[in-house]
N, C-alpha and C positions, 0 to 999 in steps of 0.2 A: 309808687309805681302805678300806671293808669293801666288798667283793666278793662281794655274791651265789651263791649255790651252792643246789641243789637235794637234799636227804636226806631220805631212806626215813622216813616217822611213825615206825615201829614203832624205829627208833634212837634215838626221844629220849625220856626219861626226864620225866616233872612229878611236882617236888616237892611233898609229901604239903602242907604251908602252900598250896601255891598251886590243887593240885585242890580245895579246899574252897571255892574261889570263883567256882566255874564257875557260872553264867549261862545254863540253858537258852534264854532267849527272844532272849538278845545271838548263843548259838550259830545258833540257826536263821536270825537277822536279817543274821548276817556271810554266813553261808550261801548265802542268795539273793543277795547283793550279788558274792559271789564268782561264781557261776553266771553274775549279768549283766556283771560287769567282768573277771573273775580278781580273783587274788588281786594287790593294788598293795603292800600293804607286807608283806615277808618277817618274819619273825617271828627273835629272837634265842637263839643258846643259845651253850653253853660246851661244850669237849671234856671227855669224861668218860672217859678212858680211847678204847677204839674206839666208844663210845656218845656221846652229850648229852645235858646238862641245859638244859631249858627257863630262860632268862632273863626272857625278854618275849614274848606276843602266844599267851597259853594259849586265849584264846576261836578267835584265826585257827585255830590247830594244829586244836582239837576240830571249828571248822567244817569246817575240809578233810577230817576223819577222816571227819568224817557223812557229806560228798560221794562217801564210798568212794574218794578218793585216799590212794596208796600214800609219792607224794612231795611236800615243801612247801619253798617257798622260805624261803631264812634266811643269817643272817647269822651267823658264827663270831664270836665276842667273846673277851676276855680277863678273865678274872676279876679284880676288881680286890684289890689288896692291902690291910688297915688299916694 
């Protein structure tokens, strides 16, 4: 079962493929909803060393980061194998 944990933005990494599909109007739209809810679903990354790689939920990350939060909930994954 993954386990929730809370890590520093500025520790995870998005891959060069996945910033190219950023979503200004999805960021600002998560944005508000997190401001009136929080944030409900943690977003996914992988260990990269003492760093992370973003997996899943690149718009949540960018809205938190607008909000000027330092830290965002998420979940540690394992990379899967071929």
């Amino acid at each position: 079962m993954l386990q929730k944990q809370f890590l520093d933005i500025d520790a995870i990494r998005v891959p060069v493929k996945r910033a190219k599909t950023l979503d200004s109007e999805k960021v600002e739209a998560l944005a508000t909803d997190i401001l009136e809810h929080g944030q409900i679903t943690p977003i996914r990354v992988r260990k990269d060393g003492e760093k992370f790689v973003l997996v899943e939920g690149y718009h949540r990350l960018e809205a938190m980061r607008a909000l000027g939060e330092e830290a965002v909930a998420a979940y540690i994954v394992h990379a899967r194998l071929h």
